[in-house]
N, CA and C atoms of all chains as a GROMACS GRO file, in nm:
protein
  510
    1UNK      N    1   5.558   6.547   7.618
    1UNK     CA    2   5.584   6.608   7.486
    1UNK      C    3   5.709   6.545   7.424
    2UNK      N    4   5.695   6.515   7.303
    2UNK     CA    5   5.844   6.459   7.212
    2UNK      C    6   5.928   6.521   7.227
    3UNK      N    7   6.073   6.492   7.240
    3UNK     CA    8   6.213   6.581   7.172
    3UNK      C    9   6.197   6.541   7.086
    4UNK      N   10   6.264   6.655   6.995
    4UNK     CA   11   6.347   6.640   6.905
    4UNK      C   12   6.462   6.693   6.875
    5UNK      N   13   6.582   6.667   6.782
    5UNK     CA   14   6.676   6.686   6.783
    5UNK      C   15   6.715   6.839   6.654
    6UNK      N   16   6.805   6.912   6.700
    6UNK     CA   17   6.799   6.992   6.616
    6UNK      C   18   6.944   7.084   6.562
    7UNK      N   19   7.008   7.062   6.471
    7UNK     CA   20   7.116   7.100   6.468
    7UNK      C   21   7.173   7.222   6.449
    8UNK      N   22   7.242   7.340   6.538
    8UNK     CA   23   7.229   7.456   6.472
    8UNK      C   24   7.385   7.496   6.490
    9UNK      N   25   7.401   7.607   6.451
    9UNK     CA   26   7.560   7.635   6.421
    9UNK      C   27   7.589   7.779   6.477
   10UNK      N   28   7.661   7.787   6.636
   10UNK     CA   29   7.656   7.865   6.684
   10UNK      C   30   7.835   7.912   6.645
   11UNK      N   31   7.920   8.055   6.616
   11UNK     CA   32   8.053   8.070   6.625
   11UNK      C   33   8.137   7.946   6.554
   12UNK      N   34   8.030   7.955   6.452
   12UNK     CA   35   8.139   7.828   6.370
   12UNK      C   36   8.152   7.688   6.364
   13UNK      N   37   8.057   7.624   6.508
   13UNK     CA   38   8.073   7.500   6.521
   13UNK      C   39   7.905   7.422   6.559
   14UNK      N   40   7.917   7.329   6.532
   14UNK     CA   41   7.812   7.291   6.564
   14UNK      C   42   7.726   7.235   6.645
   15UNK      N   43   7.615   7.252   6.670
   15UNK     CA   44   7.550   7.134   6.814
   15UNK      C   45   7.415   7.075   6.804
   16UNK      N   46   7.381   6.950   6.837
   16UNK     CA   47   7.263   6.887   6.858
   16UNK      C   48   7.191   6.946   6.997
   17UNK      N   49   7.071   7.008   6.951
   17UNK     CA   50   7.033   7.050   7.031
   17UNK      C   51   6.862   6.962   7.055
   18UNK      N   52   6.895   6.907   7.203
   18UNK     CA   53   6.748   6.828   7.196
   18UNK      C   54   6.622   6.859   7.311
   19UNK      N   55   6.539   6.911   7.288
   19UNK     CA   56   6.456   6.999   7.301
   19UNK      C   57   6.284   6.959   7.316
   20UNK      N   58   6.219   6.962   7.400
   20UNK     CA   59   6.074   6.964   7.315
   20UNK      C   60   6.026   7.067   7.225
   21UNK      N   61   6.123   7.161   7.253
   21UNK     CA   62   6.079   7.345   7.154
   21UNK      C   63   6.066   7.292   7.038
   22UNK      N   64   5.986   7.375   6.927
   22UNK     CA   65   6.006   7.354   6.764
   22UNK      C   66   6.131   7.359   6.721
   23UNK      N   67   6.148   7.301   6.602
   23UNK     CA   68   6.278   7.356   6.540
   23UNK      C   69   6.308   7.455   6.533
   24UNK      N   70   6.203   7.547   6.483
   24UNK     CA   71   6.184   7.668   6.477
   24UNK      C   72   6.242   7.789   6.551
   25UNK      N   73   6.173   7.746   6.690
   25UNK     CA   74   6.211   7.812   6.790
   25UNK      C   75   6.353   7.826   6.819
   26UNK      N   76   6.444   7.672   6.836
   26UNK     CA   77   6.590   7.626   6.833
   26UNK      C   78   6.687   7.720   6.762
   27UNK      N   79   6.615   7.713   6.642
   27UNK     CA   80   6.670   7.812   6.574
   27UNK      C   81   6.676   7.959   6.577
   28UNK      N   82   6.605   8.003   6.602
   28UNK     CA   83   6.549   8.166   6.618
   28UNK      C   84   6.673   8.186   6.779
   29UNK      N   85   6.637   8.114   6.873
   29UNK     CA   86   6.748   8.113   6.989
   29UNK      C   87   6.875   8.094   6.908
   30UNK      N   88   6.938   8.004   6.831
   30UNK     CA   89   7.077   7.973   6.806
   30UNK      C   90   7.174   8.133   6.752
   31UNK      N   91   7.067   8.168   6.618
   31UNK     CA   92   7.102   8.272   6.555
   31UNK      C   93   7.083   8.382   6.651
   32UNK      N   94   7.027   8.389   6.742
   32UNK     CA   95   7.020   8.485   6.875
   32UNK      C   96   7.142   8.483   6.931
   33UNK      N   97   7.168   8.409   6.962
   33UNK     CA   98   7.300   8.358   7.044
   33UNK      C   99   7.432   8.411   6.965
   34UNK      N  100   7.463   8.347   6.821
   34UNK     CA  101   7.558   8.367   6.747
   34UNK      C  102   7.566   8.530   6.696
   35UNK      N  103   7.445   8.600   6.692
   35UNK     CA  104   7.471   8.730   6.676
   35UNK      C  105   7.530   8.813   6.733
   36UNK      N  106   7.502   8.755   6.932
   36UNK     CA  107   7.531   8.861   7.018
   36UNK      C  108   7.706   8.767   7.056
   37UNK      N  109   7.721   8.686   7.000
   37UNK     CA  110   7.849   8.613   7.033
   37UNK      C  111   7.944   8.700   6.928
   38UNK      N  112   7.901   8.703   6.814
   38UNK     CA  113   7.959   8.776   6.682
   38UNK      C  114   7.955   8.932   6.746
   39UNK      N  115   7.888   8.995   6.787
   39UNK     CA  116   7.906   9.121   6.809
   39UNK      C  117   7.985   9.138   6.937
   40UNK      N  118   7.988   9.052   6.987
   40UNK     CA  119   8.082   9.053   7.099
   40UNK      C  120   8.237   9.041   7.050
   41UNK      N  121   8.274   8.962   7.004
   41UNK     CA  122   8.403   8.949   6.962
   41UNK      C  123   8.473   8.969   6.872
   42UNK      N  124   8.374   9.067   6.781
   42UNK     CA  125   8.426   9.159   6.646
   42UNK      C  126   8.475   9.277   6.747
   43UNK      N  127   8.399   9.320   6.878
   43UNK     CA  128   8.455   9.430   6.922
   43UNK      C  129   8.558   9.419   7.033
   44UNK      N  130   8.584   9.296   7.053
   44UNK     CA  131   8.661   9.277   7.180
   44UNK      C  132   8.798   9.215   7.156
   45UNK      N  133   8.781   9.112   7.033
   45UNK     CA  134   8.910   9.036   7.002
   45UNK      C  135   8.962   8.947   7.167
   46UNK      N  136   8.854   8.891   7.181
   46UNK     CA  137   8.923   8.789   7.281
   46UNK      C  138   8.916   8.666   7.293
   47UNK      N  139   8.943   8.530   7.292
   47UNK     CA  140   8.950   8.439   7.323
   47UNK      C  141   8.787   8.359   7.292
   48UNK      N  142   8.771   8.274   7.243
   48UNK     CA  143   8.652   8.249   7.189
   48UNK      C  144   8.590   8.162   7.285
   49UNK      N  145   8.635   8.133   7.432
   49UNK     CA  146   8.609   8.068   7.573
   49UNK      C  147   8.574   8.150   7.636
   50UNK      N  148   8.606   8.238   7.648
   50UNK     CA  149   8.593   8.408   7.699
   50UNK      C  150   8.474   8.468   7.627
   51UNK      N  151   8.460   8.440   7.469
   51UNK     CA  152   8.340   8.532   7.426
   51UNK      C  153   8.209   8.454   7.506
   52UNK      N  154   8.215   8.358   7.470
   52UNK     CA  155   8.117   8.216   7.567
   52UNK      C  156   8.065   8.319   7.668
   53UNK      N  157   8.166   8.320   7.700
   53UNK     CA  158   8.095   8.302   7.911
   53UNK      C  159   8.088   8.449   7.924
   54UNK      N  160   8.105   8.582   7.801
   54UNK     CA  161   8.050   8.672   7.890
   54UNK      C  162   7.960   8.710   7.794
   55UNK      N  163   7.948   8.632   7.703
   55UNK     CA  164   7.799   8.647   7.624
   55UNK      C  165   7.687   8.607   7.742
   56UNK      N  166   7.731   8.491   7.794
   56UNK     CA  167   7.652   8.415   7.903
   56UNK      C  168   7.614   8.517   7.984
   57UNK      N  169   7.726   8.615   8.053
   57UNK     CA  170   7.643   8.701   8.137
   57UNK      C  171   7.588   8.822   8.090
   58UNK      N  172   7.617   8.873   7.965
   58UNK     CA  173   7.542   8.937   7.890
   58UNK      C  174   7.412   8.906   7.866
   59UNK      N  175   7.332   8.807   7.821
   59UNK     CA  176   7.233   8.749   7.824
   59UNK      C  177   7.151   8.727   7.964
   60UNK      N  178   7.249   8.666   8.099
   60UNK     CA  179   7.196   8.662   8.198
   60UNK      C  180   7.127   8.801   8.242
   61UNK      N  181   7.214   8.895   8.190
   61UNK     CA  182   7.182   9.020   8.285
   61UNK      C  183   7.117   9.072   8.195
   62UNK      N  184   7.081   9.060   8.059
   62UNK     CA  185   6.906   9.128   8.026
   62UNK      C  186   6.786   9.018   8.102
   63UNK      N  187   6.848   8.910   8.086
   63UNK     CA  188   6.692   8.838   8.131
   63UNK      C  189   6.658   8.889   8.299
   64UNK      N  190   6.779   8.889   8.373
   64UNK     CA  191   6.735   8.887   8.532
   64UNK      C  192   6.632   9.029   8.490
   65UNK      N  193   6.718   9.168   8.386
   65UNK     CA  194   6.624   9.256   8.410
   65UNK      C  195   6.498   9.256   8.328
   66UNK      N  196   6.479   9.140   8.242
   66UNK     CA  197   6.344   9.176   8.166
   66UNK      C  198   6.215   9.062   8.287
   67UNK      N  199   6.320   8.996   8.341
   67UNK     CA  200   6.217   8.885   8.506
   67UNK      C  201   6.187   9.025   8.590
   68UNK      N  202   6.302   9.106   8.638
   68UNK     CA  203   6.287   9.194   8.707
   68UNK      C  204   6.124   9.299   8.646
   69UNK      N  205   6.133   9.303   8.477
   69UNK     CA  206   6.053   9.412   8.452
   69UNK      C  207   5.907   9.369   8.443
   70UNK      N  208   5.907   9.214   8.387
   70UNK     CA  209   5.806   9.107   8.413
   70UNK      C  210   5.695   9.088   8.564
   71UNK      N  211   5.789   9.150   8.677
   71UNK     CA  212   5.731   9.152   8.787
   71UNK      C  213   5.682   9.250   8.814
   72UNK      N  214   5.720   9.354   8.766
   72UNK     CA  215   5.685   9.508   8.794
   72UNK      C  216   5.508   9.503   8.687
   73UNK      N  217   5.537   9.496   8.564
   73UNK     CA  218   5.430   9.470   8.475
   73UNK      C  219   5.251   9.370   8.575
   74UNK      N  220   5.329   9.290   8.578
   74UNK     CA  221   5.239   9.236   8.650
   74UNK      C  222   5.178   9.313   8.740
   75UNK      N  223   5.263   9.291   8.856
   75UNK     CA  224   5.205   9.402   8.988
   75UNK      C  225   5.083   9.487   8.957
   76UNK      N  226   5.172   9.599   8.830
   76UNK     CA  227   5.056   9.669   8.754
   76UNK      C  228   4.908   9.692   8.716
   77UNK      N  229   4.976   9.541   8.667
   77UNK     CA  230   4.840   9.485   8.580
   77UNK      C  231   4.661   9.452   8.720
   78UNK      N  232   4.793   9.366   8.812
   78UNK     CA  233   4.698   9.378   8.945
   78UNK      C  234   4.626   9.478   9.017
   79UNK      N  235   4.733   9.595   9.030
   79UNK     CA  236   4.668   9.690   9.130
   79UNK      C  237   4.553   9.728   9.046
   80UNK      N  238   4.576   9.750   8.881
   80UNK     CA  239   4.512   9.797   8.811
   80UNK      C  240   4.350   9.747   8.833
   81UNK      N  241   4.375   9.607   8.809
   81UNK     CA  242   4.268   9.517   8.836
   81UNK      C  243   4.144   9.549   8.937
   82UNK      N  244   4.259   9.588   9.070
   82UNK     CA  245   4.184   9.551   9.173
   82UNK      C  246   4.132   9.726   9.223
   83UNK      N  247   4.191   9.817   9.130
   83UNK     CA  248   4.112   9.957   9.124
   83UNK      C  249   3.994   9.933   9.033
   84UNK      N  250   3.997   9.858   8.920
   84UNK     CA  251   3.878   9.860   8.888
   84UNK      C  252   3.784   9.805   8.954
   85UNK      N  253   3.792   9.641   9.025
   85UNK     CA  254   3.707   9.535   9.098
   85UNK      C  255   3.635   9.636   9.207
   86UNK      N  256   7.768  10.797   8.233
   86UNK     CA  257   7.796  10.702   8.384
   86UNK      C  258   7.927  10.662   8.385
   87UNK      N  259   7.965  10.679   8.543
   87UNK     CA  260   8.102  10.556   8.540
   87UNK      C  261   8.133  10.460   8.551
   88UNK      N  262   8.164  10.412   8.498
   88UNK     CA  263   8.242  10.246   8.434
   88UNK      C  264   8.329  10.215   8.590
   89UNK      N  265   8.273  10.090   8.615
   89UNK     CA  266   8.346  10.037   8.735
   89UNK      C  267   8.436   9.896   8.669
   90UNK      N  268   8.525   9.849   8.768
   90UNK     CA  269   8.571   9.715   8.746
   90UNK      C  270   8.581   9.643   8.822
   91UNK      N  271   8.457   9.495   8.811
   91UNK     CA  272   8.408   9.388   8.899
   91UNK      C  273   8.472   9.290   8.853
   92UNK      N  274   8.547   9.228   8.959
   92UNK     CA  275   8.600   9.098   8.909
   92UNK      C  276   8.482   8.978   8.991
   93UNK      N  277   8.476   8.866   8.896
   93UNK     CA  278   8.379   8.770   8.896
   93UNK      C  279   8.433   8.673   8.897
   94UNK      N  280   8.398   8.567   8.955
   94UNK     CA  281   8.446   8.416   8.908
   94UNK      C  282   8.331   8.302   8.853
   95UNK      N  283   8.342   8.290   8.727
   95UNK     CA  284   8.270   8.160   8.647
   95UNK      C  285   8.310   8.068   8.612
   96UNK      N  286   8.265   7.907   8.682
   96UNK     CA  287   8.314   7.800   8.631
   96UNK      C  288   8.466   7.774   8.704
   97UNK      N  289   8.505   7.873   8.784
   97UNK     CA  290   8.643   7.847   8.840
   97UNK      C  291   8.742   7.942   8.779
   98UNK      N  292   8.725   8.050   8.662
   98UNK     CA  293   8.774   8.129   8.598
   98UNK      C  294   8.759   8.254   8.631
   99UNK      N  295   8.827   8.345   8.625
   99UNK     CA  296   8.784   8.497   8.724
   99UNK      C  297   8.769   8.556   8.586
  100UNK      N  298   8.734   8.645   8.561
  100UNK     CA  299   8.702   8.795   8.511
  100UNK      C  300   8.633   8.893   8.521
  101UNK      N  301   8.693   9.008   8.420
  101UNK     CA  302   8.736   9.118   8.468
  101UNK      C  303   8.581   9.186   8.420
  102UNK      N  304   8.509   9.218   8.474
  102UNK     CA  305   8.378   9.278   8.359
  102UNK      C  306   8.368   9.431   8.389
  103UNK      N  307   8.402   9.538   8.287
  103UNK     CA  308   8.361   9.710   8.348
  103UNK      C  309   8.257   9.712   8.249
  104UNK      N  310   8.187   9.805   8.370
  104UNK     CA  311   8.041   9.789   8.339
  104UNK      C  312   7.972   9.946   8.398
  105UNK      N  313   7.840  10.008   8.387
  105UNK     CA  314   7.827  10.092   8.446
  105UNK      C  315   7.735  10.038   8.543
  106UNK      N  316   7.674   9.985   8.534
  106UNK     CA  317   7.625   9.895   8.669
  106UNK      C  318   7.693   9.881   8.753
  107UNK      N  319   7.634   9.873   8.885
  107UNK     CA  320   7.670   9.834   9.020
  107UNK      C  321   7.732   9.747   9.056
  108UNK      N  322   7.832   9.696   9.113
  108UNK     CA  323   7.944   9.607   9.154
  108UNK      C  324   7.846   9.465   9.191
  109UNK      N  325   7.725   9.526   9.228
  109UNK     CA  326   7.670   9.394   9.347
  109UNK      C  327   7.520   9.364   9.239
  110UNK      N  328   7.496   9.432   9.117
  110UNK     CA  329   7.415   9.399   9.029
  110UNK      C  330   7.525   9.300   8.967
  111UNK      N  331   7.650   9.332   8.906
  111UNK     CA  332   7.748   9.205   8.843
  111UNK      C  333   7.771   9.117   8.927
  112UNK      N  334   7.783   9.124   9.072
  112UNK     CA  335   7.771   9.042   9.077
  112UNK      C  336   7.729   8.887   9.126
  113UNK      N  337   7.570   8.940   9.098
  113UNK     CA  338   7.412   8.871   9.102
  113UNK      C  339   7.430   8.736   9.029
  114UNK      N  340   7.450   8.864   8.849
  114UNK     CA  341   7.440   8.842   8.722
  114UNK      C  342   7.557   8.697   8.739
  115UNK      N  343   7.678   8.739   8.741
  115UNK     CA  344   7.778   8.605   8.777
  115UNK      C  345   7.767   8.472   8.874
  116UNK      N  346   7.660   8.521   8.948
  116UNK     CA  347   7.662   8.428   9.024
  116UNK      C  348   7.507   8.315   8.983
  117UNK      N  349   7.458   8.409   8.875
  117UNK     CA  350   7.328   8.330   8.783
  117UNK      C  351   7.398   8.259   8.710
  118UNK      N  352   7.490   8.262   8.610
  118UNK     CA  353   7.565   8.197   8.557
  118UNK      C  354   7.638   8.092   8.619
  119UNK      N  355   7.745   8.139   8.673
  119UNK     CA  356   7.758   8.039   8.741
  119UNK      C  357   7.717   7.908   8.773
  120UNK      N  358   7.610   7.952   8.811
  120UNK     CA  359   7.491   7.802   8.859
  120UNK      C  360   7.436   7.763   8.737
  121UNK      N  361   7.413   7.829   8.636
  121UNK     CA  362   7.335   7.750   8.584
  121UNK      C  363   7.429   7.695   8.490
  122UNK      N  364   7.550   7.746   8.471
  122UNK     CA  365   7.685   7.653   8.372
  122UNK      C  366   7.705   7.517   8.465
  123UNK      N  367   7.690   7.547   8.665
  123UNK     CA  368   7.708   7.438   8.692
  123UNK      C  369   7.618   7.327   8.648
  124UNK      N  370   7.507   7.338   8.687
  124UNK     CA  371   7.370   7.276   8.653
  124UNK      C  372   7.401   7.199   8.538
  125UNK      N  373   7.423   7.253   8.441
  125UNK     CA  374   7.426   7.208   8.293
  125UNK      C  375   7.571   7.111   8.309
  126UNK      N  376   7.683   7.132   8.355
  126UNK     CA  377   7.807   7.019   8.372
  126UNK      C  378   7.779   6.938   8.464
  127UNK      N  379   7.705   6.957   8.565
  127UNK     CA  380   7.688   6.810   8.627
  127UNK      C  381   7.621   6.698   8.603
  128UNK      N  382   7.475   6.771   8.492
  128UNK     CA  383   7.393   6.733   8.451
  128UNK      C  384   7.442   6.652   8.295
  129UNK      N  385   7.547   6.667   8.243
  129UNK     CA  386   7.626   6.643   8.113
  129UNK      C  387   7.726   6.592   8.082
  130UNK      N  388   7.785   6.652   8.140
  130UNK     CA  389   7.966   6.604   8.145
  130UNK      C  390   8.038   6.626   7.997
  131UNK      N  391   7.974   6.748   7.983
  131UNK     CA  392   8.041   6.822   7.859
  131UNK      C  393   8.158   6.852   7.847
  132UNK      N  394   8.253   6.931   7.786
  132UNK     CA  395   8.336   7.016   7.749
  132UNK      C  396   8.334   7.156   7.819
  133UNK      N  397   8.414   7.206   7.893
  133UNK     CA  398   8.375   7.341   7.965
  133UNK      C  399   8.300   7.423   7.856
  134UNK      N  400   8.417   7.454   7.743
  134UNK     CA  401   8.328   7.522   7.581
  134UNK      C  402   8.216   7.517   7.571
  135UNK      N  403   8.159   7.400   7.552
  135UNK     CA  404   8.041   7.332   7.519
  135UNK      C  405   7.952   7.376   7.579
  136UNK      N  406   7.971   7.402   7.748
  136UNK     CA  407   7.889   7.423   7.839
  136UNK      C  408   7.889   7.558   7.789
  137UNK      N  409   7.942   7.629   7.823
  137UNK     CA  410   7.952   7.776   7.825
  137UNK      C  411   7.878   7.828   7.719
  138UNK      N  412   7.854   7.770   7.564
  138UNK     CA  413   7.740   7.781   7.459
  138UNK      C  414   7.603   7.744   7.506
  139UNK      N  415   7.601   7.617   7.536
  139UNK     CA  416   7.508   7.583   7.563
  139UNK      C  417   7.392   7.656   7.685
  140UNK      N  418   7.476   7.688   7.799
  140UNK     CA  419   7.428   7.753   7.907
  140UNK      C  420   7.346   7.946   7.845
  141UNK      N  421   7.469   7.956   7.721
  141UNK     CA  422   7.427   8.067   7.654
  141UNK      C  423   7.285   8.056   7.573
  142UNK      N  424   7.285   7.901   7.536
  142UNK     CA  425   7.173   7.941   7.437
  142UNK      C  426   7.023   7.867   7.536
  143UNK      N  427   7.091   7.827   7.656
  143UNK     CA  428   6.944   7.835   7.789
  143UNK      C  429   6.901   7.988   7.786
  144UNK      N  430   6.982   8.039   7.828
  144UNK     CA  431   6.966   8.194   7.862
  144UNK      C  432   6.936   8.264   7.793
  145UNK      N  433   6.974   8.253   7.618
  145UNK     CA  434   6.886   8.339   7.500
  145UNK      C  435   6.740   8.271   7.531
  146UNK      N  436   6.749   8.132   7.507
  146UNK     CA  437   6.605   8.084   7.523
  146UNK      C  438   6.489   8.178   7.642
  147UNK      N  439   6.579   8.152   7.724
  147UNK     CA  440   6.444   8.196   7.867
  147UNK      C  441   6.454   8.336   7.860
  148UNK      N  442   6.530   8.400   7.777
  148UNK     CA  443   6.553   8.582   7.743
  148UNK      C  444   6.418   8.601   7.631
  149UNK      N  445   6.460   8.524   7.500
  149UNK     CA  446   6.306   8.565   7.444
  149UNK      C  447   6.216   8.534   7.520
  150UNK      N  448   6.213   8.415   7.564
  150UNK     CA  449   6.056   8.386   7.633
  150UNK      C  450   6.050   8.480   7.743
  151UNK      N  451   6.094   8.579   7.801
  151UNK     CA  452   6.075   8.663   7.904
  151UNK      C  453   6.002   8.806   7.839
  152UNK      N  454   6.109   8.828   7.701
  152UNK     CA  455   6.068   8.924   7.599
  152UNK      C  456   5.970   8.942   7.553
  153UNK      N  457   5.903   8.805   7.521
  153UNK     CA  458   5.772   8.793   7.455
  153UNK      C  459   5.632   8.795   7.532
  154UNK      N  460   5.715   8.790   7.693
  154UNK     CA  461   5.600   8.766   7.772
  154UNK      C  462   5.574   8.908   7.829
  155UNK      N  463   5.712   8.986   7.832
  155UNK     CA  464   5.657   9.146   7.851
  155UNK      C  465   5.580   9.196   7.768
  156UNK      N  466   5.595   9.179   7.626
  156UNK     CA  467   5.475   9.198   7.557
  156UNK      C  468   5.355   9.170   7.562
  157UNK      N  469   5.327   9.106   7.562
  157UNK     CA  470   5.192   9.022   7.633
  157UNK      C  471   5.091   9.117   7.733
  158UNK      N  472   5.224   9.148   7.801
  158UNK     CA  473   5.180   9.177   7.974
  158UNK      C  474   5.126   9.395   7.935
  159UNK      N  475   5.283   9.432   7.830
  159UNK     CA  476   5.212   9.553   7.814
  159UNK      C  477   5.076   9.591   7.698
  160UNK      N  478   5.089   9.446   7.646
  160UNK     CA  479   4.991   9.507   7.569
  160UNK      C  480   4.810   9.491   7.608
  161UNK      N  481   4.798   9.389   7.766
  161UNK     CA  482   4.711   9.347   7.832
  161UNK      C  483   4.716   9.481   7.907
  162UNK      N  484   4.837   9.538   7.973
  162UNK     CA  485   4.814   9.702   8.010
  162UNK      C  486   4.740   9.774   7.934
  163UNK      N  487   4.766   9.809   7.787
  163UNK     CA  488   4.745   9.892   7.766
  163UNK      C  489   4.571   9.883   7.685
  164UNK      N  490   4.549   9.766   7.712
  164UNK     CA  491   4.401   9.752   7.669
  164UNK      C  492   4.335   9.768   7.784
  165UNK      N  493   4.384   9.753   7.923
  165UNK     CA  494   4.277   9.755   8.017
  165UNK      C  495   4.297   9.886   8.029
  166UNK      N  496   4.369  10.008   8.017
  166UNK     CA  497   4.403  10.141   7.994
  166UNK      C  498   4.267  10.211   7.936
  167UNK      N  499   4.253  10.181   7.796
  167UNK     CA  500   4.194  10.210   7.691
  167UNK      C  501   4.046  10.157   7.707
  168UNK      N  502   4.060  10.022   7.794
  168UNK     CA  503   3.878  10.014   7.840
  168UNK      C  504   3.834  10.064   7.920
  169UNK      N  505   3.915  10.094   8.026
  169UNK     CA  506   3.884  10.178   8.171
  169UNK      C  507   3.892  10.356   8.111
  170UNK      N  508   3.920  10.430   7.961
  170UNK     CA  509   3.922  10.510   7.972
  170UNK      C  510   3.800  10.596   7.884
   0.00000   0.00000   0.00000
């Protein structure tokens, strides 16, 4: 699949972001990112190295729990399956 | 709930995260990060900054795509629900 390159503007600054994703997509993630970076440090007032990295685990720790809820769903979907089969 | 205080280390930097979560759920979450900020600097040879966005906007990325895939998953629930009923 092609990269392509895509420029988006996260906390003010900018980055080439190169990707096979759509632009589209790039984007929809960037402004994702900069929202929860912005809501982070309108309420915290800290260090804009600091908003980074605990946006980072902010983010980490919905995904581990939406992988975590992803597995459960599934399971579900199986037993479900295999009560009907 | 009560608010605990987990200290973490990312990238070689400690902090302080209170949270109502579990000491050893934060720190999972830190130690996902972690790796994957390493991943991304060895793989780059960025700017710590740089990394620390960037690693953020991996993690929004694979957060929607986790988001979108729970959907998926409940709404394949809730049709096999509705045929089985």
């Amino acid at each position: 699949m092609e990269k392509t390159k895509t420029a988006v503007r996260i906390a003010g600054h900018e980055y080439t972001i190169v990707s096979t994703d759509a632009p589209e997509h790039i984007q929809r993630v960037a402004a994702y990112v900069d929202r929860r970076m912005s809501d982070l440090a309108i309420a915290s007032r800290m260090a804009p190295n600091v908003v980074s990295v605990l946006t980072a685990m902010n983010l980490a720790d919905d995904l581990l729990k939406a992988q975590d809820e992803n597995v459960r769903l599934r399971q579900q979907l199986l037993m479900n399956t295999q009560r009907a089969g």
